[in-house]
C-alpha positions as a Markdown table, in Angstrom:
| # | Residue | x | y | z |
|---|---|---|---|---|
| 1 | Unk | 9.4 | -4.9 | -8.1 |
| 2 | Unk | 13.3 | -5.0 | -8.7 |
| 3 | Unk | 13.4 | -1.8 | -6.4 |
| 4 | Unk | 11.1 | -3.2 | -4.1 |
| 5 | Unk | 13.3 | -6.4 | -2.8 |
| 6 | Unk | 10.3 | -8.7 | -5.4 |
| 7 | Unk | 7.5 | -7.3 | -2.9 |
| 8 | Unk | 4.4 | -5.4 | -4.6 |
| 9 | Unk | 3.7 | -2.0 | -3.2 |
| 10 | Unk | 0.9 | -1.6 | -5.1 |
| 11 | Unk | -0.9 | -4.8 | -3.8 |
| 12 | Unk | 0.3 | -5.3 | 0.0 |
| 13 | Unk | 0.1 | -1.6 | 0.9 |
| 14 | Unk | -3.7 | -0.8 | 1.5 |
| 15 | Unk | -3.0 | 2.8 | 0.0 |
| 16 | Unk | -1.0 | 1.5 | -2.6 |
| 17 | Unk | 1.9 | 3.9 | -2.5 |
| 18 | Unk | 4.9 | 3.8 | -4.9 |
| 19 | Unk | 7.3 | 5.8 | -3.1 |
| 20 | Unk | 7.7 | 4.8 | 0.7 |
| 21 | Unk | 5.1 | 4.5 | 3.8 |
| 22 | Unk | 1.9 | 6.6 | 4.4 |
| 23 | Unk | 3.3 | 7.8 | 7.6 |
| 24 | Unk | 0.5 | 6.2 | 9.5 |
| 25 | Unk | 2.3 | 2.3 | 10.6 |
| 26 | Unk | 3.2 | 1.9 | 14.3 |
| 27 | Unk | 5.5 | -0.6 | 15.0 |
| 28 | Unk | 5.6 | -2.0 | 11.8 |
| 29 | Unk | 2.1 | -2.9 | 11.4 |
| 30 | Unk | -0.3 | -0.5 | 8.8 |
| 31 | Unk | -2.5 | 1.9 | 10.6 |
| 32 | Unk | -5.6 | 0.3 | 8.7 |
| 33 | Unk | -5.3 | -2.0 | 12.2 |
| 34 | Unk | -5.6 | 1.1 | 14.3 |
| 35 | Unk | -9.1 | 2.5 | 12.3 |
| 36 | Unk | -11.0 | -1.3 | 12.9 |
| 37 | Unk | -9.8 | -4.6 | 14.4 |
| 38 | Unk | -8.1 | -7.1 | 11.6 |
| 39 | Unk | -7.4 | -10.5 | 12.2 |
| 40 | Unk | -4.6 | -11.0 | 11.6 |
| 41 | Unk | -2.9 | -7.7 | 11.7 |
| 42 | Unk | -1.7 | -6.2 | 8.6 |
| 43 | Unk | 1.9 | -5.4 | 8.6 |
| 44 | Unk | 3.2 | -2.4 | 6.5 |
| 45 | Unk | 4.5 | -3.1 | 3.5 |
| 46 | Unk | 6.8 | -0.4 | 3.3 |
| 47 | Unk | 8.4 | -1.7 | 6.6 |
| 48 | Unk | 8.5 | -5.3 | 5.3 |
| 49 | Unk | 10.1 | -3.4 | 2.1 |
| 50 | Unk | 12.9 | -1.9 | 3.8 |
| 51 | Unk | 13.6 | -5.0 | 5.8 |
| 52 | Unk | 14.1 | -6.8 | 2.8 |
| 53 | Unk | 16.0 | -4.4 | 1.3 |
| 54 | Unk | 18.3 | -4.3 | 4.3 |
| 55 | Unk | 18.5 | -8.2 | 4.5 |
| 56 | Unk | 19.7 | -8.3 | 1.0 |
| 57 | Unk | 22.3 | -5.1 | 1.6 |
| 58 | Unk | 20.1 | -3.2 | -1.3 |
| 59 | Unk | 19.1 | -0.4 | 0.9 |
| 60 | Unk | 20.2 | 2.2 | -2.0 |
| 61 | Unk | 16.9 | 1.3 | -3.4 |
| 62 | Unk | 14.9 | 2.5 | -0.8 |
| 63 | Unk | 16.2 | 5.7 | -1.9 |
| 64 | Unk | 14.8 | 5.8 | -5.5 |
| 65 | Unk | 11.8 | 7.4 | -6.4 |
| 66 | Unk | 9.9 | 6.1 | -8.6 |
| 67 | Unk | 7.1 | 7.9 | -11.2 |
| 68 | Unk | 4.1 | 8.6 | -10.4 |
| 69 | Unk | 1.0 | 6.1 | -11.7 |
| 70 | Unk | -1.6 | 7.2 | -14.2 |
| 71 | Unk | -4.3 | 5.8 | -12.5 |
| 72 | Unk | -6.3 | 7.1 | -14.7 |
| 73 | Unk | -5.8 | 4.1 | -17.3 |
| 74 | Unk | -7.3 | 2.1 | -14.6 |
| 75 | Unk | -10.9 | 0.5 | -15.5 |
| 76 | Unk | -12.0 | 0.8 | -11.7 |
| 77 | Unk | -14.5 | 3.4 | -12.7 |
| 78 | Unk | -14.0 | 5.4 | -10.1 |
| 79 | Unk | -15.7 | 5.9 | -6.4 |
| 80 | Unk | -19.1 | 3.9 | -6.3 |
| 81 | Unk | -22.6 | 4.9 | -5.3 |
| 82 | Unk | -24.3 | 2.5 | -3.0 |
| 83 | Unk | -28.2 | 3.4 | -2.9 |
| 84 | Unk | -31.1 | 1.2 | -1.0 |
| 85 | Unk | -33.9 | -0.3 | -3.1 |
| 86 | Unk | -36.2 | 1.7 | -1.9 |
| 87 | Unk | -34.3 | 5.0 | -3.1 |
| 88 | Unk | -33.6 | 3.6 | -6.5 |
| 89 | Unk | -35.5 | 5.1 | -9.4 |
């Protein structure tokens, strides 16, 4: 979070991207607000990254990359399957 300005990508960006914004947020907001209607909006965290960054005259931070996650430690188990109780066996 030390490259970050001590805000979490992986917790206040609903894609959870380590390296900079989707591509998606208008007007600094996420474009999760743009698929169904969230009250309150949900700003992007990439946006509120950079600000920060710029506030604290760290913007050379914004430019680091850093490595991709192994998600694959995660115990998340993976997509889920949803099934009525009527279809259940």
């Amino acid at each position: 979070m030390g490259l970050t300005g001590g805000i979490c990508p992986v917790s206040r960006c609903a894609k959870s991207l380590l390296n900079g914004p989707c591509g998606g947020p208008r007007d600094g907001m996420c474009e999760i607000n743009l698929a169904k209607e969230i009250d309150p909006p949900v700003p992007c965290a990439w946006m509120q990254i950079y600000e920060r960054l710029e506030a604290l005259g760290q913007l050379d931070r914004f430019l680091v990359c850093a490595p991709p996650k192994d998600w694959s430690s995660g115990d998340a188990g993976g997509p889920r399957r949803v099934l009525r109780p009527d279809q259940r066996a």
